[in-house]
N, CA, C and O atoms as a GROMACS GRO file, in nm:
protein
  172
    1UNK      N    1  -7.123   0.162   0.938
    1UNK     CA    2  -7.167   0.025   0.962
    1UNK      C    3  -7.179  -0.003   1.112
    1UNK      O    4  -7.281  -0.066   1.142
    2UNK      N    5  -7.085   0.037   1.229
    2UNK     CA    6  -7.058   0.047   1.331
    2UNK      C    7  -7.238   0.084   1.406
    2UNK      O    8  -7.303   0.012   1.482
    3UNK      N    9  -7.277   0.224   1.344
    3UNK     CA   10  -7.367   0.234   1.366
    3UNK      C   11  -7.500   0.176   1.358
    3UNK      O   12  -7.578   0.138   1.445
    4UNK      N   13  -7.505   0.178   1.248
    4UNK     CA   14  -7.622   0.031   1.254
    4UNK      C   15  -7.642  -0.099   1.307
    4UNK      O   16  -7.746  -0.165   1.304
    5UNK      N   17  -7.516  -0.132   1.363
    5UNK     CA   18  -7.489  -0.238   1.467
    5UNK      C   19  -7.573  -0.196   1.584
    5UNK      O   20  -7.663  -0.274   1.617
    6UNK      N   21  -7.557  -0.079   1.655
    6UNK     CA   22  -7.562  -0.005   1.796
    6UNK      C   23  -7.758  -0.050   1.727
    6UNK      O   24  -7.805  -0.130   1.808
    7UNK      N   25  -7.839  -0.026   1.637
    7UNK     CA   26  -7.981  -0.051   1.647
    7UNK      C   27  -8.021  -0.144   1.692
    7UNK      O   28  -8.124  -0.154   1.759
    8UNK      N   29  -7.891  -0.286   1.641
    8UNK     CA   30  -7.980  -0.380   1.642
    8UNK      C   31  -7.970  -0.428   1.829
    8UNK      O   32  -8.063  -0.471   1.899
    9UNK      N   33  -7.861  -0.409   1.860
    9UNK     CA   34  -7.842  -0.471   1.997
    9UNK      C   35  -7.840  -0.373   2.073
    9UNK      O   36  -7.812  -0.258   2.037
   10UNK      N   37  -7.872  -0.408   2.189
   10UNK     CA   38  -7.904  -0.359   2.294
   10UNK      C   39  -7.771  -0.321   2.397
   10UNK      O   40  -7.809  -0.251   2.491
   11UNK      N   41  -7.636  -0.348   2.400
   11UNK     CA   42  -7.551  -0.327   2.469
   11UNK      C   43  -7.406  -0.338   2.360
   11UNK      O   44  -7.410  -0.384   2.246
   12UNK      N   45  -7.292  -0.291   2.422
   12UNK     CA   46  -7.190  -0.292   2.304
   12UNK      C   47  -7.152  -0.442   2.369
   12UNK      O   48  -7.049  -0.478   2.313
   13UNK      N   49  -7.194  -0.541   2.465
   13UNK     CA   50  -7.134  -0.669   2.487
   13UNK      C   51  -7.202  -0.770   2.351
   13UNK      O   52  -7.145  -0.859   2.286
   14UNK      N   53  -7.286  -0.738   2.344
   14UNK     CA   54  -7.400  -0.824   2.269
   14UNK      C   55  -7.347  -0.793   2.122
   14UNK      O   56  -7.375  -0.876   2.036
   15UNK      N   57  -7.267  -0.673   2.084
   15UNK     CA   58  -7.288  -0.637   1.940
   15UNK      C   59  -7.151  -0.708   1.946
   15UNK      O   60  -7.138  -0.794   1.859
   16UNK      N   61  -7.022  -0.689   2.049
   16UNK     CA   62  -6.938  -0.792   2.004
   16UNK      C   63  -6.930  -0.931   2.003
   16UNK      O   64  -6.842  -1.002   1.954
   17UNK      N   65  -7.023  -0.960   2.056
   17UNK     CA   66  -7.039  -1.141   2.043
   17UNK      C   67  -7.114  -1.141   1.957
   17UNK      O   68  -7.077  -1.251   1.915
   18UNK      N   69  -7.229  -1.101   1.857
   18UNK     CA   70  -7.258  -1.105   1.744
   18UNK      C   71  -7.140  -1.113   1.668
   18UNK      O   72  -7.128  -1.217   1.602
   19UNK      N   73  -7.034  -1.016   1.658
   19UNK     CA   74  -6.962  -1.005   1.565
   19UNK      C   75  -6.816  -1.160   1.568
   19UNK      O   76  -6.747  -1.211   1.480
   20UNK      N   77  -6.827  -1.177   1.678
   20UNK     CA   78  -6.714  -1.293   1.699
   20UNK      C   79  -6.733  -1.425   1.656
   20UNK      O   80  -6.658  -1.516   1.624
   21UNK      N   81  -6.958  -1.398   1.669
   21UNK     CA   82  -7.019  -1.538   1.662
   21UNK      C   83  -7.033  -1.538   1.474
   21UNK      O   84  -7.063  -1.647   1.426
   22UNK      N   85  -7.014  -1.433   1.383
   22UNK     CA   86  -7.008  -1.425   1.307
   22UNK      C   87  -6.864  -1.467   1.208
   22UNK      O   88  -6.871  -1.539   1.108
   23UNK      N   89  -6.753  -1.414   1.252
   23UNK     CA   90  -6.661  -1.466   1.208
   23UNK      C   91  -6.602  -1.618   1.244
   23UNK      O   92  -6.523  -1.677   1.170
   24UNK      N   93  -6.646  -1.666   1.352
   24UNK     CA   94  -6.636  -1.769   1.350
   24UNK      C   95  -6.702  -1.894   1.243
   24UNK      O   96  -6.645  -1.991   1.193
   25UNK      N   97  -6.845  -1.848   1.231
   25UNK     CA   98  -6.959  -1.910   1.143
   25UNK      C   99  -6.884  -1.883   1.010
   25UNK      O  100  -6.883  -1.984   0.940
   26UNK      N  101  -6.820  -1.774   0.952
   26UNK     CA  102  -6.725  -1.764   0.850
   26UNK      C  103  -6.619  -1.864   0.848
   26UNK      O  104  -6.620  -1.947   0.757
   27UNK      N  105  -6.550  -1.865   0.916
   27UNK     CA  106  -6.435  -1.958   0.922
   27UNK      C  107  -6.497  -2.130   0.931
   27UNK      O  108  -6.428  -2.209   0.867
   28UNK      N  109  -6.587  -2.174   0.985
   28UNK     CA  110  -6.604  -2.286   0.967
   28UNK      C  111  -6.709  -2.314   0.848
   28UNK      O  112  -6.745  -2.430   0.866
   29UNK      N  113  -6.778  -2.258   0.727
   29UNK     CA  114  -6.802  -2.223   0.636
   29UNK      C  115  -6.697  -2.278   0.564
   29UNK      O  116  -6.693  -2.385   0.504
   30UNK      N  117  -6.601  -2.179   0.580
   30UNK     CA  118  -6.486  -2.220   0.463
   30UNK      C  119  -6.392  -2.322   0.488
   30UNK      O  120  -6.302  -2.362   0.413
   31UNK      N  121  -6.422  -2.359   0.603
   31UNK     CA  122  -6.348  -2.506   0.663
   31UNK      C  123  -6.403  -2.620   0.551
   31UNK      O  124  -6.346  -2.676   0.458
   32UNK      N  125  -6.554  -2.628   0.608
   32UNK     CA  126  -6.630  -2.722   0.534
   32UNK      C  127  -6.620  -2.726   0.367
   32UNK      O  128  -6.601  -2.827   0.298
   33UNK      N  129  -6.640  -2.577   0.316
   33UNK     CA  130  -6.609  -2.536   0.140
   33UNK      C  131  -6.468  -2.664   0.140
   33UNK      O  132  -6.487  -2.784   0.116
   34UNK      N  133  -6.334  -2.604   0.173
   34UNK     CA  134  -6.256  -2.692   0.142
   34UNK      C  135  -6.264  -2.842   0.192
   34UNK      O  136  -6.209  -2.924   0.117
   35UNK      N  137  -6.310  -2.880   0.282
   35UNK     CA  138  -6.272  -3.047   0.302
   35UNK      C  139  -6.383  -3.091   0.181
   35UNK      O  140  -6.360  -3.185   0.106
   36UNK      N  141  -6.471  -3.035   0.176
   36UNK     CA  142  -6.587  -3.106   0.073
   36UNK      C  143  -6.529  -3.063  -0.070
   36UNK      O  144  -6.601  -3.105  -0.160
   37UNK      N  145  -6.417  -2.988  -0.114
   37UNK     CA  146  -6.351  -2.993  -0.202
   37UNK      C  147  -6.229  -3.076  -0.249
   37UNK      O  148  -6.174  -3.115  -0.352
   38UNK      N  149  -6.217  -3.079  -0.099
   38UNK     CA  150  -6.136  -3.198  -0.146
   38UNK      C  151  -6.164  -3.336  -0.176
   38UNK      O  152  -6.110  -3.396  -0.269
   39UNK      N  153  -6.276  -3.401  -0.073
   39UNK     CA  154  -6.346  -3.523  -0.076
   39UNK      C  155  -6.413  -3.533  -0.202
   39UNK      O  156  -6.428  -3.643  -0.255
   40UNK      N  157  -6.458  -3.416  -0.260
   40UNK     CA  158  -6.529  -3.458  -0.397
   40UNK      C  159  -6.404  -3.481  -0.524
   40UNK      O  160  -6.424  -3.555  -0.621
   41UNK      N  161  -6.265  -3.398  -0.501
   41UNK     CA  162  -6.164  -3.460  -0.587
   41UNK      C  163  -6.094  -3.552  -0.575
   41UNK      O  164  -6.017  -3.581  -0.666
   42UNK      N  165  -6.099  -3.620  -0.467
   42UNK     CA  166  -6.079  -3.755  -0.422
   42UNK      C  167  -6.168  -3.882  -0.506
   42UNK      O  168  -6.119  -3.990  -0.540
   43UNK      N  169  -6.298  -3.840  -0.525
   43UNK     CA  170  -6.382  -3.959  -0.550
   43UNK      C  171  -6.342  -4.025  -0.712
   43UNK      O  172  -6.401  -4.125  -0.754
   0.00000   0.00000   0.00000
């Protein structure tokens, strides 16, 4: 998987801020999943 990273970007700085900007976008994903789970069992 590592490797196919190295195609898409151009430097190993770029492939780790892809990857940081990715888990982050994960984590606030599932931020939102739960508060909107909760607000809808609230109503």
């Amino acid at each position: 998987m590592s490797d196919d990273m190295k195609d898409f970007y151009a430097n190993e700085d770029a492939n780790e801020d892809s990857k940081s900007d990715a888990k982050v976008i994960l984590f606030l994903i599932i931020v939102v999943v739960i508060a909107a789970t909760f607000w809808v069992a609230g109503q």
